[in-house]
Backbone as CSV, one residue per row, in Angstrom:
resi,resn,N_x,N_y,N_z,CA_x,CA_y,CA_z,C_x,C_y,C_z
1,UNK,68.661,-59.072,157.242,68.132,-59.909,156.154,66.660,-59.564,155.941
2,UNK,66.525,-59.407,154.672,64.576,-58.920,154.236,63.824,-59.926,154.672
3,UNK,62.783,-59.481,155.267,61.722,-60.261,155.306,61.476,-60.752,153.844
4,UNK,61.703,-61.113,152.676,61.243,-62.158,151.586,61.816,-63.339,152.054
5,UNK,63.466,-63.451,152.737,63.376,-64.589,153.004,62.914,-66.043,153.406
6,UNK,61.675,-65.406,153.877,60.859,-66.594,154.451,59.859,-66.911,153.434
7,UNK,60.195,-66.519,152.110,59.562,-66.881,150.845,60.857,-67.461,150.243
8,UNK,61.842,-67.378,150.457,62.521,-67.465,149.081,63.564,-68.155,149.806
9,UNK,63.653,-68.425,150.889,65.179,-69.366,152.007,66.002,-70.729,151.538
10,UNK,64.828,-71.487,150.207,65.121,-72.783,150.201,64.624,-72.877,149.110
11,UNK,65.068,-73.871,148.265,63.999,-74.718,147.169,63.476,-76.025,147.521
12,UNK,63.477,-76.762,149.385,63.242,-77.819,149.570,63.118,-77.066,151.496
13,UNK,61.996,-77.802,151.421,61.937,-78.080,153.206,60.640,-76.811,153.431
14,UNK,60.068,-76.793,154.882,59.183,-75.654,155.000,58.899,-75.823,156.572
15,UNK,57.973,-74.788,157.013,57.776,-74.380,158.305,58.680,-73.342,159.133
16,UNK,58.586,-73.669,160.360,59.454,-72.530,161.081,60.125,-72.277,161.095
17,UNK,61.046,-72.717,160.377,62.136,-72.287,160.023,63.161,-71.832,158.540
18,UNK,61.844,-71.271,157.807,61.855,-70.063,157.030,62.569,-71.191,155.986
19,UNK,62.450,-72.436,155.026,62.645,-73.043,154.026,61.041,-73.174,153.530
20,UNK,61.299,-73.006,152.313,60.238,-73.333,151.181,60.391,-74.252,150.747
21,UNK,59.298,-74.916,150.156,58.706,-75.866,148.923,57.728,-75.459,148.383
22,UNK,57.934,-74.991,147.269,56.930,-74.329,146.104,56.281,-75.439,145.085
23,UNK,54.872,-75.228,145.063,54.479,-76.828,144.467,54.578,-76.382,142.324
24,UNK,55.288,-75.416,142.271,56.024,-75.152,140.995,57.386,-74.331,141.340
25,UNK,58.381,-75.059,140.248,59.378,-73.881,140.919,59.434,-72.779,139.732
26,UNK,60.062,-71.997,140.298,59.813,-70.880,140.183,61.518,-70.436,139.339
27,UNK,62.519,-70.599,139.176,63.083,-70.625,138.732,64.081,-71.801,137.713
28,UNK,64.755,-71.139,136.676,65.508,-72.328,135.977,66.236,-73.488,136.366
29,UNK,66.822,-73.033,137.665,67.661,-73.705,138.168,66.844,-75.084,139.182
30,UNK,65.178,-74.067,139.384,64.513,-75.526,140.253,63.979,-76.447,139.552
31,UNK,63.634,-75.873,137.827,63.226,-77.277,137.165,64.085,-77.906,136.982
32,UNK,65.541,-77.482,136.274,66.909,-78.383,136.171,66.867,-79.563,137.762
33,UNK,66.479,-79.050,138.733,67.042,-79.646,139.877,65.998,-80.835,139.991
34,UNK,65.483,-80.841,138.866,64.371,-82.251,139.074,64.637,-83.205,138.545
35,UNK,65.240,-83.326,137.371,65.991,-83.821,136.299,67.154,-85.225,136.617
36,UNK,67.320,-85.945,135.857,68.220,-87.076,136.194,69.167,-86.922,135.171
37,UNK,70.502,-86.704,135.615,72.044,-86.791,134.735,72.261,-88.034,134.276
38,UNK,72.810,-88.341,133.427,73.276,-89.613,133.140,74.695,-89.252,131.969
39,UNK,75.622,-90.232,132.341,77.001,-90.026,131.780,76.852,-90.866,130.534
40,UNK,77.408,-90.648,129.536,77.944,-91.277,128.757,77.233,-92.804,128.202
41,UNK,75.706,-92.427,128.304,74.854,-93.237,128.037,75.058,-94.370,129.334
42,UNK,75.437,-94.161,130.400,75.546,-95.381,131.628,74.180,-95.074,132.466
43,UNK,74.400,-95.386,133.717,73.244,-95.531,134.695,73.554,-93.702,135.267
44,UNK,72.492,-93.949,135.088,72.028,-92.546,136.053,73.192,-92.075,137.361
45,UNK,73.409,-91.129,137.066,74.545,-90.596,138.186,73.443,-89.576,139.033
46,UNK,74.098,-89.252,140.722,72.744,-87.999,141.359,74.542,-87.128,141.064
47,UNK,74.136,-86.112,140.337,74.679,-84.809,140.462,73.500,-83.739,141.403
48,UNK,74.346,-82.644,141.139,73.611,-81.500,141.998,72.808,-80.575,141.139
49,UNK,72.182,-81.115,140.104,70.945,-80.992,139.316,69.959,-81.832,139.658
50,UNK,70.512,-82.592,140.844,69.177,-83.641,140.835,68.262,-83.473,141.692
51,UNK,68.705,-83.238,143.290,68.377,-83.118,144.338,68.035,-81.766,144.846
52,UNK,67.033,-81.553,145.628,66.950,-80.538,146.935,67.691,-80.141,147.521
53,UNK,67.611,-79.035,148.137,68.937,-78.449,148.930,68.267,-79.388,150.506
54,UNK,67.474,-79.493,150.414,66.699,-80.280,151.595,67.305,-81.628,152.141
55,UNK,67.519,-81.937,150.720,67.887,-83.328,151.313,69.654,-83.846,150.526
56,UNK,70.130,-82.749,150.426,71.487,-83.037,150.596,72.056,-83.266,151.778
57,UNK,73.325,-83.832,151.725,73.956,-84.081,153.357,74.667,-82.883,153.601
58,UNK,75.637,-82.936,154.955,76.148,-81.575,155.000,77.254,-81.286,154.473
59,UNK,77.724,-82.272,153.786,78.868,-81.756,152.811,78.922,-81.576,151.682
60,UNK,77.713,-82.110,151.034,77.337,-81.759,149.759,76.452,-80.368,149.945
61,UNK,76.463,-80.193,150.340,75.310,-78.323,150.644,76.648,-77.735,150.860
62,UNK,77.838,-78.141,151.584,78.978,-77.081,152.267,79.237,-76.981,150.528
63,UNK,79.642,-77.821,149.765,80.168,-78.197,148.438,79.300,-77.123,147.291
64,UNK,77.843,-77.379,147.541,77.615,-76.507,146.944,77.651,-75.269,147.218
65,UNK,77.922,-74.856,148.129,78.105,-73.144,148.654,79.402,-73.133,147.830
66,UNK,80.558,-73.722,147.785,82.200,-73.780,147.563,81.638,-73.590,146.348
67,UNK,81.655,-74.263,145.153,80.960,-74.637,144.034,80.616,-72.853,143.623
68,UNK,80.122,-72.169,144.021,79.962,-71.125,144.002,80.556,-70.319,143.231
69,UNK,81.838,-70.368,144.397,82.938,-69.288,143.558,83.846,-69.714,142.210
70,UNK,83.651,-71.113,142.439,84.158,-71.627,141.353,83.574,-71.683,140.232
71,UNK,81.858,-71.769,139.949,81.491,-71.237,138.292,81.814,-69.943,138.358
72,UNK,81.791,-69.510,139.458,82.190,-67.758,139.243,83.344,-67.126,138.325
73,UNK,84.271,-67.912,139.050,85.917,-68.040,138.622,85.927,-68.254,136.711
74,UNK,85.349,-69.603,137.310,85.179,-70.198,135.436,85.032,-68.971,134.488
75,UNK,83.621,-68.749,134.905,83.039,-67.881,134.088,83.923,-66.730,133.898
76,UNK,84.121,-65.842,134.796,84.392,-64.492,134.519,85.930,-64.153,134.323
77,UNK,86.582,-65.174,134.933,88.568,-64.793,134.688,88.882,-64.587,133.011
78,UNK,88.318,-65.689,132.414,88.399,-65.531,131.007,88.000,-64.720,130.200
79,UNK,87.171,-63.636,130.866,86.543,-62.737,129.694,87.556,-61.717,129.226
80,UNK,87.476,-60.935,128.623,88.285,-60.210,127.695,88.063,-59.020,127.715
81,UNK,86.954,-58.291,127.828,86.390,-57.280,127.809,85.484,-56.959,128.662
82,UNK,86.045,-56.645,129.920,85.466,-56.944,131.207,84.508,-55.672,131.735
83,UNK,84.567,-54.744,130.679,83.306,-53.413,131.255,82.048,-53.913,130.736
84,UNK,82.258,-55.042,130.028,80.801,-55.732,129.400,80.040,-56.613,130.750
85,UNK,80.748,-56.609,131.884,79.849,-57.053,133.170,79.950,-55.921,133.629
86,UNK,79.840,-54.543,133.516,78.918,-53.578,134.038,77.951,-52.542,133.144
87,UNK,78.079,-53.504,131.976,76.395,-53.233,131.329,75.055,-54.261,131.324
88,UNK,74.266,-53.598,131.191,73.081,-54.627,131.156,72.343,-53.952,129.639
89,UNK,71.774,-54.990,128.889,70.936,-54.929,127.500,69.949,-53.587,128.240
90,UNK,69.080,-53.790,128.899,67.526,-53.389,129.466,68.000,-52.063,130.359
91,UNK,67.925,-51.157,130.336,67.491,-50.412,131.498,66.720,-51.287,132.749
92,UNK,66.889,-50.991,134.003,66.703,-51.575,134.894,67.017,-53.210,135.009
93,UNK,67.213,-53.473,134.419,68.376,-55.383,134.558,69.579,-54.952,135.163
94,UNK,69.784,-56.017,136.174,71.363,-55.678,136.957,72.434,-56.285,136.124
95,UNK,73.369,-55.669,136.184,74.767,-55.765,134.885,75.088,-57.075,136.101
96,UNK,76.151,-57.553,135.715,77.001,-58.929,136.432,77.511,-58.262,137.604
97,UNK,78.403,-57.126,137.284,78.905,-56.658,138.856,77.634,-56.394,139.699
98,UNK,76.284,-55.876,139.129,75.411,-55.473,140.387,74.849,-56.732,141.134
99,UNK,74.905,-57.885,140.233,74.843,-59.294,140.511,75.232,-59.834,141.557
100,UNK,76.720,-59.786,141.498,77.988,-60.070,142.617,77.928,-59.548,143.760
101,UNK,77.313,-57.910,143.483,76.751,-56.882,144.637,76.316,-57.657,145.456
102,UNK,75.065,-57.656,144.708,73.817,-59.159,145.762,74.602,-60.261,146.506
103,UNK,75.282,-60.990,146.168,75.602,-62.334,146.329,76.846,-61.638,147.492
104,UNK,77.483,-60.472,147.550,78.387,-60.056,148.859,77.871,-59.665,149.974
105,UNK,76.527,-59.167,149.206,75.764,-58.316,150.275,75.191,-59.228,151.059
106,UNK,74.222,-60.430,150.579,73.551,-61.513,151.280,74.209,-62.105,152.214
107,UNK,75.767,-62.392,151.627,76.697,-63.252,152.370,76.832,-62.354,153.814
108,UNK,76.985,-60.478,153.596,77.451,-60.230,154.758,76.255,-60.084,156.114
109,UNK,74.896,-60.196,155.349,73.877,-60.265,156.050,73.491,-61.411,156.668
110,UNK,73.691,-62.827,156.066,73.887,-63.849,156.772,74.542,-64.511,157.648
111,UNK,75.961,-64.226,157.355,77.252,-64.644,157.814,77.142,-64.485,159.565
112,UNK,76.609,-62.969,159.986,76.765,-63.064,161.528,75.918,-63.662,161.945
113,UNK,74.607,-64.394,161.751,73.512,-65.275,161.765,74.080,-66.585,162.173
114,UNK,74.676,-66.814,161.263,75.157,-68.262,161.226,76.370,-68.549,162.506
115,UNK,76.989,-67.355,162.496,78.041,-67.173,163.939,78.096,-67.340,164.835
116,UNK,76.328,-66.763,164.976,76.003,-66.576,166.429,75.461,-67.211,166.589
117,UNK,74.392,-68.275,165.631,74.267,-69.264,166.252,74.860,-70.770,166.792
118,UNK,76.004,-70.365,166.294,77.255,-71.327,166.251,77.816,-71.042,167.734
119,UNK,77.757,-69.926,168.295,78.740,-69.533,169.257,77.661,-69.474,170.846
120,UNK,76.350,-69.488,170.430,75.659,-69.276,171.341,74.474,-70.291,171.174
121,UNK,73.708,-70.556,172.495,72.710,-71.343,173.093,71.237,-70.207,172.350
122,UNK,70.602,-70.470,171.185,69.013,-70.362,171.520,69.618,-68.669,171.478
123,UNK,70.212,-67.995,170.581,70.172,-66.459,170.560,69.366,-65.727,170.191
124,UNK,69.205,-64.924,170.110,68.061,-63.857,170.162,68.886,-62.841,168.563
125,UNK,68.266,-63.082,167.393,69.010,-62.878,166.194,68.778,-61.182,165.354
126,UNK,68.057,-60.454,166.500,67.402,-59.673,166.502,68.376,-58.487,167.418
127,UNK,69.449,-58.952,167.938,70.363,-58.042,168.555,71.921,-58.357,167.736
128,UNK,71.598,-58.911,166.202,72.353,-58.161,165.501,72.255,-56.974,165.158
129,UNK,73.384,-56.254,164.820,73.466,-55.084,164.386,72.623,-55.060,162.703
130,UNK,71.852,-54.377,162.524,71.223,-54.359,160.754,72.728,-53.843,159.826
131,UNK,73.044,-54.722,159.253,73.856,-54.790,157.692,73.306,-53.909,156.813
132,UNK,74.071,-52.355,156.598,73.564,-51.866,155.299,74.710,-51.198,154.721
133,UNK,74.883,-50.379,153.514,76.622,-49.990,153.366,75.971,-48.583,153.150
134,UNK,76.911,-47.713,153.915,77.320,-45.845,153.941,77.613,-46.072,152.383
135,UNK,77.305,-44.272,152.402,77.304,-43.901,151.175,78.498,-44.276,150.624
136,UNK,80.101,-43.939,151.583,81.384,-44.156,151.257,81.472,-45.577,150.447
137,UNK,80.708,-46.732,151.346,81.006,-47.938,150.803,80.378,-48.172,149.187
138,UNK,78.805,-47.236,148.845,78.580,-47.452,147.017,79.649,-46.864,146.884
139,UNK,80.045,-45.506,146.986,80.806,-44.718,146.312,81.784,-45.943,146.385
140,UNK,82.758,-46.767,147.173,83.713,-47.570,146.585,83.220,-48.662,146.312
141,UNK,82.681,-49.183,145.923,81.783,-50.519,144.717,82.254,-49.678,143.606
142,UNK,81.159,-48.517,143.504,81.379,-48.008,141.956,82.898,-48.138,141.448
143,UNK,83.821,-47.788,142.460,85.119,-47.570,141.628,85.494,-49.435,141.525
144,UNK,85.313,-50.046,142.631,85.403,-51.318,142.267,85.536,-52.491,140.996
145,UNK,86.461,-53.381,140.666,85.905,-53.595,139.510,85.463,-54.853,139.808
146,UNK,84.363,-55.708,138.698,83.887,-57.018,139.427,84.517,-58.147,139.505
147,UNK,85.631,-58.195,138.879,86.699,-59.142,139.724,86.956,-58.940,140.877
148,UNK,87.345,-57.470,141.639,87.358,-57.293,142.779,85.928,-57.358,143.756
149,UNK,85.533,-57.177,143.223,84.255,-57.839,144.243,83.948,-58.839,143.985
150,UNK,84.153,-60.125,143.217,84.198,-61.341,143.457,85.058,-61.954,144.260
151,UNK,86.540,-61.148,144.359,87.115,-61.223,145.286,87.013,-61.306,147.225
152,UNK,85.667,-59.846,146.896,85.704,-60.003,148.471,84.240,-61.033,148.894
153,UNK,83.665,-61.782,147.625,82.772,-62.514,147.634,83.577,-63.630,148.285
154,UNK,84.223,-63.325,147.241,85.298,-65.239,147.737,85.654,-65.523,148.959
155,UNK,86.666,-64.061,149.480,86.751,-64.072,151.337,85.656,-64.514,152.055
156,UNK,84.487,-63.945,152.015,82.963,-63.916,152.701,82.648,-65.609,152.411
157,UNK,82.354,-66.089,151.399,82.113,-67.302,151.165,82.883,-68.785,152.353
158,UNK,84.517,-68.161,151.614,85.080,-69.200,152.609,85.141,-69.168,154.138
159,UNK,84.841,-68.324,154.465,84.727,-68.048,156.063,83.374,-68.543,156.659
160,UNK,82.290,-68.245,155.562,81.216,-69.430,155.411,81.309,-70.800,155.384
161,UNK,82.085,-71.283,154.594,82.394,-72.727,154.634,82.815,-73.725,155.851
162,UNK,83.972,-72.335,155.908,85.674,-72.810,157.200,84.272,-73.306,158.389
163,UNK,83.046,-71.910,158.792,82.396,-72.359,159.810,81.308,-73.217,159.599
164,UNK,81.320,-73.322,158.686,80.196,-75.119,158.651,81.286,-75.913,158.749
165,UNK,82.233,-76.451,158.189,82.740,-77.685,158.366,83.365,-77.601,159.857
166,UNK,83.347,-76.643,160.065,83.972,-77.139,162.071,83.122,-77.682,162.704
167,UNK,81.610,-77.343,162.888,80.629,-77.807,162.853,80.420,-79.022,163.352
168,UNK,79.768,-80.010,164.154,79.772,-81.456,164.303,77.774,-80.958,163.495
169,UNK,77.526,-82.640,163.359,76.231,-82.477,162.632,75.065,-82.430,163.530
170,UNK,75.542,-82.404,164.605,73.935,-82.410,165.461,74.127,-80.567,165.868
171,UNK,75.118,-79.951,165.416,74.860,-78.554,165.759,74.084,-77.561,164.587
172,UNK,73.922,-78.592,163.434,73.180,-77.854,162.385,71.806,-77.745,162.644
173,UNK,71.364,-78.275,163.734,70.268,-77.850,164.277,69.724,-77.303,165.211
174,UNK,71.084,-76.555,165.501,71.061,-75.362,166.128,70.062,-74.196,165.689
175,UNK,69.204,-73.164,166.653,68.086,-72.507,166.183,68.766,-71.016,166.910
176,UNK,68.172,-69.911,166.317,68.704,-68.702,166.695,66.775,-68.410,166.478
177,UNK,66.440,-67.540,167.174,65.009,-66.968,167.347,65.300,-65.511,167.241
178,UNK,63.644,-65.040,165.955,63.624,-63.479,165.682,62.092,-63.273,165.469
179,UNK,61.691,-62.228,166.327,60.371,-61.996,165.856,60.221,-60.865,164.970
180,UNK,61.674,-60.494,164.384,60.832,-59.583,163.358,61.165,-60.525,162.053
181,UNK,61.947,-61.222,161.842,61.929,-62.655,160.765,61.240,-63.985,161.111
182,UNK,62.130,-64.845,161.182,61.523,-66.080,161.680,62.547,-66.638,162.655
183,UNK,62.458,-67.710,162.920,63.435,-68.347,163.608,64.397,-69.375,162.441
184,UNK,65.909,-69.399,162.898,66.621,-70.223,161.638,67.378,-70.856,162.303
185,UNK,67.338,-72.252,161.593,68.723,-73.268,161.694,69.908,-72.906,161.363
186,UNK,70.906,-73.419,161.676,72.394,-73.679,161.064,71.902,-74.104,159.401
187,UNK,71.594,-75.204,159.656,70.914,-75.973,158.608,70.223,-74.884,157.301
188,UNK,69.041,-74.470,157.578,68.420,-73.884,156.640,68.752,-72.672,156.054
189,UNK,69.469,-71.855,157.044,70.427,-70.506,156.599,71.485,-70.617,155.792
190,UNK,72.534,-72.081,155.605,73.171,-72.844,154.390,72.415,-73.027,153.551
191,UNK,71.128,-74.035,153.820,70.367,-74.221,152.385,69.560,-72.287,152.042
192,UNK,69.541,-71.682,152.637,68.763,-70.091,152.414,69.645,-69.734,150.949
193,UNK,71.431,-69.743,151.358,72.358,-69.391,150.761,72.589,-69.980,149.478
194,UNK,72.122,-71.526,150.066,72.665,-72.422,148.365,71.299,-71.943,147.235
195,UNK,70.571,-71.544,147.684,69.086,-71.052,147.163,69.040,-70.284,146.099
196,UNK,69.747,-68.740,147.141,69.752,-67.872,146.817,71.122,-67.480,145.854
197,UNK,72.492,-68.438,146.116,72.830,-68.477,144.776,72.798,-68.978,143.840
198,UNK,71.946,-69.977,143.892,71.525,-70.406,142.713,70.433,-69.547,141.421
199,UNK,69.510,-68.816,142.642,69.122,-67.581,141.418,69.747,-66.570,140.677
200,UNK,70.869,-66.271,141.581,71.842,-65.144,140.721,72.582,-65.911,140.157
201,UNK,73.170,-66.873,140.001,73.838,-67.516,139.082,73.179,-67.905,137.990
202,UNK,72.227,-68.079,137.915,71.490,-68.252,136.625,71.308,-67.299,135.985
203,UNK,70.989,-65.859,137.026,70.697,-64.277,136.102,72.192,-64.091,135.446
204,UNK,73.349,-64.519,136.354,74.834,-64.159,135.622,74.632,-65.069,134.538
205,UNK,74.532,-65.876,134.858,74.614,-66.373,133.288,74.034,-66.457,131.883
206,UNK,72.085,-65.874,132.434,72.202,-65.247,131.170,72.640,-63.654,131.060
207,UNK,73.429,-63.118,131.402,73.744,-61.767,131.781,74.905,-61.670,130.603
208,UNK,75.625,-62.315,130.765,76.830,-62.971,130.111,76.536,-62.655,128.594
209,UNK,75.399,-64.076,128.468,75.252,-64.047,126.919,74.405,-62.921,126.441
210,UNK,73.391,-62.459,127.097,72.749,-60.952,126.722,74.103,-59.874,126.198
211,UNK,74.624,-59.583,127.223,75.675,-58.337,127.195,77.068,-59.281,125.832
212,UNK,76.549,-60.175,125.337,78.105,-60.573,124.880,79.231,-61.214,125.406
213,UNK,79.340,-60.619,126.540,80.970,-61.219,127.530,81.521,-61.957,127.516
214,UNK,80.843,-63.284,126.425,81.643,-64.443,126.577,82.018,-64.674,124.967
215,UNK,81.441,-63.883,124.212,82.430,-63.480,122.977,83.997,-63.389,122.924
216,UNK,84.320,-64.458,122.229,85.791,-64.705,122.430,86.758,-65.237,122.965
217,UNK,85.761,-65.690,124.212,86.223,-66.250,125.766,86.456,-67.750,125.662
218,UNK,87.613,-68.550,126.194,87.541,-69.751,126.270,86.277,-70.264,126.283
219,UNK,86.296,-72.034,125.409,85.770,-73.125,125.957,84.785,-72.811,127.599
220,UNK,85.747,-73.238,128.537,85.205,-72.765,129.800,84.170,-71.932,130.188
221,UNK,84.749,-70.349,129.739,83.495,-69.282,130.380,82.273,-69.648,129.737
222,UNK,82.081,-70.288,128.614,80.707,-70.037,127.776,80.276,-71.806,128.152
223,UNK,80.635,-72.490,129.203,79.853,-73.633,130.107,78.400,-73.216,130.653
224,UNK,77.380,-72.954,130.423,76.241,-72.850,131.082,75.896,-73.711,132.619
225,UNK,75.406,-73.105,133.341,75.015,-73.469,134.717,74.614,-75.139,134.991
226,UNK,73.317,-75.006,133.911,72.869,-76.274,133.761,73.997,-77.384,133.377
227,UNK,75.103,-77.665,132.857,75.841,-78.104,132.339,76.599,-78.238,133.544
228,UNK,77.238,-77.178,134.176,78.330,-77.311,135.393,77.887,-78.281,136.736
229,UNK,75.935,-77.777,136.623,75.462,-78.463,138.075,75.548,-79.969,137.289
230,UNK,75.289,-80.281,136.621,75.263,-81.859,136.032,77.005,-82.484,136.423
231,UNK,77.704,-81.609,136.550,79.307,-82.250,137.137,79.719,-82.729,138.304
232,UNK,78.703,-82.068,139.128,78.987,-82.124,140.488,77.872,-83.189,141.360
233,UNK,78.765,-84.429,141.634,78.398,-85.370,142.265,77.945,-84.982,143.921
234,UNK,76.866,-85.376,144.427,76.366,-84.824,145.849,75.904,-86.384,146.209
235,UNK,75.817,-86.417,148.175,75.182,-87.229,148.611,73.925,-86.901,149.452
236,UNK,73.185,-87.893,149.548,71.905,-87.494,150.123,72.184,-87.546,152.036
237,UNK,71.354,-86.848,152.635,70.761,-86.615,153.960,70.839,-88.649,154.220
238,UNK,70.885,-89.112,155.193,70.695,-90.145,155.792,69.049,-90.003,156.647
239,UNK,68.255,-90.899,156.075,66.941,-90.922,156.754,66.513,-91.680,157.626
């Protein structure tokens, strides 16, 4: 995992254990997350536009990791003309599949993190093996198509989940120690994740409407982010 993480791990929480609080945020998705939903002209509902990844509980953070694959799903099953997520408008902008890239790649760089600190006392996170892919593995992305690598997003994700919810809650504060990163929670390496897809989900989605892709496409795919996080009911951390 890059050293930026300890800039970029969280949109809520800070210190040693590599979560941020930025006193502006810095992306679309962190001003939305300040915001108050309200239904149908009633009382204020907390969706997951409202709150911090900080101070969600642990099933609303597991929820939003899940949540994941599912605007994913939304979005992209319906499109029609599906080589339009491996263009991008701009030279140098990542098309949607290079998007998904990110969001498999992070998962597989995190995932043994979270394992080992699950499986072990106070590990030393620094005698993982470094995550990078052989040439063989671009060469098969490229042939890949990005349904299929949302696919092996989806595997990676839920195996993420399956091991948080086994989890009891006093093990989310479980710590794994690295001196060439930082040291990380159970805890903050979930919120690192809910973070960090929340920025590529926002680039997919304007990716989408740049390139077209949702020309033609159900109701559904052309739901914007902001709109989907306003659906999803979360509970807070107990203080």
């Amino acid at each position: 995992m890059p050293s930026r993480h300890n800039a970029t791990g969280s949109n809520a929480g800070s210190g040693r254990f590599g979560t941020r609080e930025d006193s502006a945020p810095r992306t679309r998705g962190e001003v939305m997350g300040m915001q108050t939903a309200t239904r149908g002209g009633g009382p204020a509902v907390t969706t997951a536009a409202d709150i911090k990844f900080a101070d969600l509980s642990k099933d609303s953070l597991i929820i939003r990791l899940h949540f994941t694959i599912n605007h994913l799903s939304r979005w992209l099953t319906p499109i029609h003309d599906r080589t339009l997520l491996e263009r991008s408008i701009r030279r140098g902008e990542p098309s949607v599949k290079q998007l998904l890239i990110r969001l498999r790649d992070e998962e597989l760089r995190t995932f043994p993190k979270l394992h080992l600190i699950a499986v072990q006392n106070n590990p030393d996170l620094d005698k993982l093996p470094e995550v990078t892919r052989s040439d063989a593995q671009h060469r098969q992305d490229a042939r890949l198509s990005p349904l299929s690598i949302l696919a092996e997003f989806r595997r990676l994700r839920q195996s993420t989940c399956a091991l948080l919810r086994s989890l009891p809650d006093n093990a989310w504060s479980r710590v794994g120690t690295s001196r060439v990163e930082h040291d990380w929670q159970i805890r903050t390496l979930a919120e690192y994740l809910a973070s960090h897809d929340l920025d590529v989900l926002y680039e997919i989605d304007l990716a989408l409407d740049r390139v077209g892709a949702r020309d033609g496409a159900n109701t559904a795919s052309r739901v914007h982010l902001d709109e989907l996080l306003r659906l999803v009911p979360v509970t807070t951390r107990k203080s």
